[in-house]
C-alpha positions as CSV (number, residue, x, y, z in Angstrom):
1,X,18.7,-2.1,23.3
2,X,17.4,-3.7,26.3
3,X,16.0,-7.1,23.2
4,X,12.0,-6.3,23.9
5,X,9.5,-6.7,21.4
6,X,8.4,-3.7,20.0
7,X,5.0,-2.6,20.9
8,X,2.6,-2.6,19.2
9,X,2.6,1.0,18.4
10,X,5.7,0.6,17.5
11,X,5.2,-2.2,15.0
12,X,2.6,-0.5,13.3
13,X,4.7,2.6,12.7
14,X,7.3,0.2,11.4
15,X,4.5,-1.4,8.9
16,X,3.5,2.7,8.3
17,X,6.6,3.1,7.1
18,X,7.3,-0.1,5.4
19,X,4.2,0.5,3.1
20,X,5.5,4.1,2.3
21,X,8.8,2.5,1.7
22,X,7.0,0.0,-0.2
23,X,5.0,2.6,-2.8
24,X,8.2,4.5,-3.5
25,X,10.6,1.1,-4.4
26,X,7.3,0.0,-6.5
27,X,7.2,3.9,-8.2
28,X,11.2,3.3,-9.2
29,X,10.2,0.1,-10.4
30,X,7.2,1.2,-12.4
31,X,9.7,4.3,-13.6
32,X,12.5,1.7,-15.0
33,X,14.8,3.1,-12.6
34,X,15.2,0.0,-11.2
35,X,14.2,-3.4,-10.4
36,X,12.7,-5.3,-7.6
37,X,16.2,-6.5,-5.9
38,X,17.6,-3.2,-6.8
39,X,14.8,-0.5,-5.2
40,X,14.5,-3.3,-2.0
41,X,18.6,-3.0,-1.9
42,X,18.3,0.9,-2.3
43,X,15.9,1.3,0.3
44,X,17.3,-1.2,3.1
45,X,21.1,0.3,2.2
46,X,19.3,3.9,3.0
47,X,17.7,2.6,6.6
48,X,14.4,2.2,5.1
49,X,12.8,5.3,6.8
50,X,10.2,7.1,5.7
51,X,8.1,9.9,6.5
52,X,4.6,10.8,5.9
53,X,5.1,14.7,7.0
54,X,8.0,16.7,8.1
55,X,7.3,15.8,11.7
56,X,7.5,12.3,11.5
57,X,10.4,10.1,10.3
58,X,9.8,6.5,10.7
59,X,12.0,3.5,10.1
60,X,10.4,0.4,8.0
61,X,10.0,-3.2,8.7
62,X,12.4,-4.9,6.1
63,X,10.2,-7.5,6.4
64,X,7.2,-6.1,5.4
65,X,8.2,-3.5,2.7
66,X,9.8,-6.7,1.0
67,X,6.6,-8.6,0.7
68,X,4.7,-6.0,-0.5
69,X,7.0,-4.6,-3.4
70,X,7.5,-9.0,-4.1
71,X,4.4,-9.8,-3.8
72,X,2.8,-6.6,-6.2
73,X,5.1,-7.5,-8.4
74,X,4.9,-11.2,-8.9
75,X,1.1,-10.2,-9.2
76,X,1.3,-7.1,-11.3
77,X,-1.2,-8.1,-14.0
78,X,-4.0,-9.4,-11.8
79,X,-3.8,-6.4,-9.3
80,X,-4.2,-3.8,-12.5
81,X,-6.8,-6.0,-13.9
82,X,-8.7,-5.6,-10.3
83,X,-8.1,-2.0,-10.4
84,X,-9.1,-1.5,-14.0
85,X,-12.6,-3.2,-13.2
86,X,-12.8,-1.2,-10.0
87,X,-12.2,2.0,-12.1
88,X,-15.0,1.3,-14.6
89,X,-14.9,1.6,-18.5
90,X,-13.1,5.8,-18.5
91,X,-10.1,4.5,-16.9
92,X,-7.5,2.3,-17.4
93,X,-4.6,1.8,-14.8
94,X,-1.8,2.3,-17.2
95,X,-3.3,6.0,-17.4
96,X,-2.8,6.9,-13.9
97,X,0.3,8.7,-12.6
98,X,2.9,6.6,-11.9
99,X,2.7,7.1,-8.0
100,X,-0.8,6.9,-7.6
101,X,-0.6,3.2,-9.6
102,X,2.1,2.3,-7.3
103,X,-0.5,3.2,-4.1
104,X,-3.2,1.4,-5.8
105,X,-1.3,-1.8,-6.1
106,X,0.4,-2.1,-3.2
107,X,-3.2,-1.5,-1.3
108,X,-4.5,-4.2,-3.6
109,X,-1.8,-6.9,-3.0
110,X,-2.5,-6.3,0.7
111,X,-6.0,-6.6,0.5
112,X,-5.2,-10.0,-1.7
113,X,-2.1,-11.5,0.1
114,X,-2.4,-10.3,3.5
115,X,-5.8,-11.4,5.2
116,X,-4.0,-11.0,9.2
117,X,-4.2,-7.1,8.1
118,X,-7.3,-5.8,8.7
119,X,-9.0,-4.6,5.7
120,X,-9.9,-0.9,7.3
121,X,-6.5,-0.7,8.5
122,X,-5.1,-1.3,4.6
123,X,-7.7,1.3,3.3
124,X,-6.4,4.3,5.7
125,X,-2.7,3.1,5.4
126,X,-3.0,3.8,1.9
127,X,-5.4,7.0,1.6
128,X,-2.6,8.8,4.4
129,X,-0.2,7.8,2.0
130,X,-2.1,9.4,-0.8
131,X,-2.5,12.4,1.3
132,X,1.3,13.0,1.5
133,X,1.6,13.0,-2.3
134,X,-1.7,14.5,-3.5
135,X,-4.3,16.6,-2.8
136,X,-7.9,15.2,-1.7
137,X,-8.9,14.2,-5.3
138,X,-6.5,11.1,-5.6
139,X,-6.7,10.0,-2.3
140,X,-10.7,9.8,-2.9
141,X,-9.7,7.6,-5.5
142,X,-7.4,5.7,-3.1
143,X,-10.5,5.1,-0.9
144,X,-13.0,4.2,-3.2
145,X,-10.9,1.9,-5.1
146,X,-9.4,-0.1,-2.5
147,X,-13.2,0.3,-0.2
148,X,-15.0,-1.8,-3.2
149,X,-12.1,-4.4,-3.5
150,X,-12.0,-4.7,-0.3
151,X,-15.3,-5.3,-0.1
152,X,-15.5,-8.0,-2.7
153,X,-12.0,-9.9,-1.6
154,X,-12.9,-9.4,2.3
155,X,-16.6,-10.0,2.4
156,X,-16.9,-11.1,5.7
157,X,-15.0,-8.6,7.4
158,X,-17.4,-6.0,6.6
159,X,-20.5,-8.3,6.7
160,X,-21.1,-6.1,10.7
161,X,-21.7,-3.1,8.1
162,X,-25.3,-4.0,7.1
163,X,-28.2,-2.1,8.7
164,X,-30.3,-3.9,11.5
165,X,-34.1,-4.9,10.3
């Protein structure tokens, strides 16, 4: 290791896998497999890597992948309260699968905790990694859910989105 910073490609593969990290420690939790200290523990004995296809194995930032699973779950009842209302009336979070919740939330909690991520970037992180566990349906869901929070908690950032007079 020649003690460089990683690029920048580099450290967003390392958040890529941190938030797919992230969304399987959170599914464990929401399981009762285990808790918070014990899915982070699992997943940082195990190297943290993840991978979104069979191509691609990617190792996690700790870092990250620890403040999301935290963070989602110190804020558990908010986050489904701002899904539920995002859902509408039909649906209520505690009736979606228990991986797709997992995906919801942890988009949500970066949407509501971590403004220095672009709000675009959290949407597509989260729909790929909807893609590598379900079909198109769900990770529509992914989109739309996380698109109108998104819009609500980051206004500004797609204020540019408006159509010219």
């Amino acid at each position: 290791m020649n003690g460089a910073a990683p690029s920048g490609a580099a450290r967003g593969a390392r958040a890529t896998a941190a938030r797919l990290a992230a969304v399987q420690a959170l599914y464990q939790i929401a399981m009762g497999a285990a808790t918070a200290d014990q899915a982070l523990a699992g997943a940082t004995r195990d190297g943290a890597g993840a991978a979104l296809d069979e191509n691609q194995q990617l190792v996690a930032d700790p870092f990250v992948m620890t403040d999301i699973v935290r963070g989602t779950v110190e804020r558990e009842a908010t986050i489904d309260a701002m899904i539920a209302a995002s859902l509408g009336a039909k649906w209520r979070p505690e009736r979606i699968e228990l991986i797709l919740r997992a995906i919801l939330r942890a988009g949500v909690f970066e949407l509501l905790a971590r403004p220095k991520v672009p709000a675009r970037v959290v949407i597509n992180e989260y729909v790929d990694i909807a893609h590598a566990f379900f079909e198109a349906t769900e990770a529509g869901l992914v989109n739309a859910v996380l698109d109108r929070l998104a819009k609500t908690l980051r206004s500004a950032e797609f204020a540019t989105d408006a159509p010219s007079p």
